[in-house]
Steps between C-alpha positions, in 0.01 A plus 500: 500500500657846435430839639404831290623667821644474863335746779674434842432689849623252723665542834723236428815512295364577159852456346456128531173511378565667177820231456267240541188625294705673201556165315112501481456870355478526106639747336431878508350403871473778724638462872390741735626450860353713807699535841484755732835511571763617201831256651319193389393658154868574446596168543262395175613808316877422520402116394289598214775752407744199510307295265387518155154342571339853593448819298464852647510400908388778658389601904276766528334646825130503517376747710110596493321771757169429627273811502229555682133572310218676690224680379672857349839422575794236422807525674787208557545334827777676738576135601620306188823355495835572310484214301305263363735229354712430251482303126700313302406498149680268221431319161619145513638424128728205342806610400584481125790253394459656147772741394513751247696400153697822516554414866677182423674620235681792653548209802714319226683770378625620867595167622715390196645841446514610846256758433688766232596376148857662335515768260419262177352200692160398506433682156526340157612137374692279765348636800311179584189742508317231249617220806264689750233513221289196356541487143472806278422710800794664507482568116213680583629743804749573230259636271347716770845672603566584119145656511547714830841596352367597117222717713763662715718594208165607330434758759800618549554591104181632560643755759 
């Protein structure tokens, strides 16, 4: 059975709680926990912070005034208190094992080359740049620098 989303105002600790009832929560599930006291709130943040199961964590105070209504007249109550609690707020999410293409491929380039290519390397035949590339690939990133570089020459005869 999975959860849409996890309320929790418990007096108990709710960091064990959410541990134990986050494997049930689907994604995009909102978790909302209520305490009244902001140490134990802190506790989830920094473990939500730690992880990359939770989006956004958040701890807001909630703090509400209670007026009084009588017949011509509203005014709050002098006796209210400072506080009234404090909520955690976070989006539980899977983290993506997908990364980008352009992502990997810059990965390559920095491991093998230690992350800056010589004056000459990397450009042209011989570089291995067709190696990185399936087939053709790299046939056709060479077509696309001689077009940026006929459009830069363009403008600047144009200038």
């Amino acid at each position: 059975m999975l959860m849409i989303r996890l309320v929790l105002a418990t007096e108990l600790s709710p960091i064990s709680i959410l541990a134990r009832l986050s494997p049930y929560l689907m994604g995009s599930s909102q978790i909302v926990v209520y305490s009244p006291y902001l140490p134990i709130l802190s506790e989830i943040l920094a473990h939500a912070r730690k992880t990359t199961e939770y989006l956004n964590p958040t701890i807001t105070e909630s703090w509400s005034r209670t007026y009084q209504v009588l017949p011509g007249r509203t005014h709050p109550l002098m006796m209210t208190s400072g506080t009234g609690g404090y909520l955690f707020h976070a989006t539980k999410i899977f983290p993506s094992t997908y990364q980008a293409e352009s992502n990997q491929h810059f990965n390559r380039k920095k491991g093998r080359g230690g992350g800056k290519a010589k004056a000459g390397e990397g450009q042209g035949e011989g570089s291995g740049e067709d190696e990185e590339h399936g087939e053709g690939e790299g046939d056709e990133h060479e077509a696309i620098d001689e077009a940026l570089d006929a459009t830069q020459e363009d403008v600047s005869m144009d200038s």
